[in-house]
DRENKOL-702895 format. One record per residue (C-alpha): residue number from 0; residue in one letter; x, y, z. Coordinates in Angstrom, 1 decimal, padded with zeros to 4 digits, always signed. Each point is the difference from the previous one (the first is absolute). Layout:
REM residues N
    i  aa       X       Y       Z
  NUM   A       X       Y       Z
...
//
This chain:
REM residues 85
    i  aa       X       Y       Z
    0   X  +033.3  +003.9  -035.5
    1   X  -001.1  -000.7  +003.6
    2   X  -001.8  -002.9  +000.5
    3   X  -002.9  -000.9  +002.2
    4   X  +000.0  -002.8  +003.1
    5   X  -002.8  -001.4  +000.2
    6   X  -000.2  -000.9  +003.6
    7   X  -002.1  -003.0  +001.5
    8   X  -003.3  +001.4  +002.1
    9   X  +001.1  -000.6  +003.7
   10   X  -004.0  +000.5  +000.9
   11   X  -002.3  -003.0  -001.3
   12   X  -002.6  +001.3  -001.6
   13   X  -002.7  -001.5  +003.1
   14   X  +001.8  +002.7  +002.2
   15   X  +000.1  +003.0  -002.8
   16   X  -003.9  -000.7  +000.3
   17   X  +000.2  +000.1  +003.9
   18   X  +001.7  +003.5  -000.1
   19   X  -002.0  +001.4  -002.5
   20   X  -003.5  -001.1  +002.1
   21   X  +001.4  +001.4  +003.1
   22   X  +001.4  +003.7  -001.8
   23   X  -004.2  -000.3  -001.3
   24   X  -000.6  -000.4  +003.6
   25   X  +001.7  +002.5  +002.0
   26   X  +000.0  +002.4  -003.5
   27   X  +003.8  -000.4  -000.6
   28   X  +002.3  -001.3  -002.4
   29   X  +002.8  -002.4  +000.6
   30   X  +002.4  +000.5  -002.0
   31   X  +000.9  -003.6  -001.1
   32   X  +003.0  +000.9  -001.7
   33   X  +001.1  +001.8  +003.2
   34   X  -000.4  -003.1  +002.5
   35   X  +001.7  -002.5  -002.7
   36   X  +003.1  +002.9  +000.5
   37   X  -000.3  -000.1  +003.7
   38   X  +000.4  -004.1  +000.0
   39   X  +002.5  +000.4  -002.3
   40   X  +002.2  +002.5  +001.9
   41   X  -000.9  -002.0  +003.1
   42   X  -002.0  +002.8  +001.7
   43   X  -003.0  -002.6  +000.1
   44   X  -000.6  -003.7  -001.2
   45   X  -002.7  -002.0  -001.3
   46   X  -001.2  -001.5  +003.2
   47   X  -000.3  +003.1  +002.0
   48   X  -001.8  +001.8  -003.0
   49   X  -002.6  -003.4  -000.2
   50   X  -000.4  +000.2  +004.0
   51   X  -000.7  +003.6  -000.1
   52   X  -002.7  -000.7  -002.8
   53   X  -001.5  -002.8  +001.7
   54   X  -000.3  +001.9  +003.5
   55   X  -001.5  +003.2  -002.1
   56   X  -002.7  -002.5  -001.3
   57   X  +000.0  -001.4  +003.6
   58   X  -001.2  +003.8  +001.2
   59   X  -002.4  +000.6  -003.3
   60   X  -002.1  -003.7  +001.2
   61   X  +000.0  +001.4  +003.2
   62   X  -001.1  +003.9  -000.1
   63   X  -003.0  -001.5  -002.5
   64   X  -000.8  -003.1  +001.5
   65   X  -004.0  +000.9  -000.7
   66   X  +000.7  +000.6  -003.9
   67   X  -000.1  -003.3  -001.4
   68   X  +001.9  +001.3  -003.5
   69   X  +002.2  +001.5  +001.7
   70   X  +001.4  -003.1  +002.1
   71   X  -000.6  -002.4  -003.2
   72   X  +002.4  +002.8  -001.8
   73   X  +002.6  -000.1  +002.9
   74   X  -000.2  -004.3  +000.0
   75   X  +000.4  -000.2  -003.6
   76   X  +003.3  +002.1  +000.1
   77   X  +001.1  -001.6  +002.7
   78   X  -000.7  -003.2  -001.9
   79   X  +002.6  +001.8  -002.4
   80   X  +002.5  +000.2  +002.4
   81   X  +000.1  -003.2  +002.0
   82   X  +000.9  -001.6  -003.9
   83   X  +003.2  +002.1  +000.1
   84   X  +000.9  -001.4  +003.2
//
């Protein structure tokens, strides 16, 4: 009988959230599975995927800087993010 790892999430669950918003935003998925394998296999690591999240939240504030949801959406994920750090 084969048995099961369980393996420990290398994502917190503040930057699953992230991702998620941002595939809502530009209507795509990330695949969170898929960038815990890349950090794994050492194609990426946490930092660089937090930086690119941060600066794609940086753009979002900035393309709707007159829609006030919008930029209280992008602060409070960014919010998120600056805990991780």
């Amino acid at each position: 009988m084969d048995m099961l790892q369980s393996r420990e999430s290398i994502l917190s669950n503040n930057v699953k959230t992230v991702l998620r918003y941002l595939g809502e935003q530009y209507q795509c998925t990330f695949d969170i599975d898929e960038i815990e394998q890349d950090i794994v296999n050492g194609y990426s690591n946490l930092e660089k995927e937090i930086y690119n999240a941060c600066h794609t939240l940086k753009i979002i504030k900035n393309r709707n800087k007159n829609n006030f949801k919008k930029v209280s959406e992008a602060n409070k994920y960014l919010k998120m993010l600056m805990k991780e750090n």
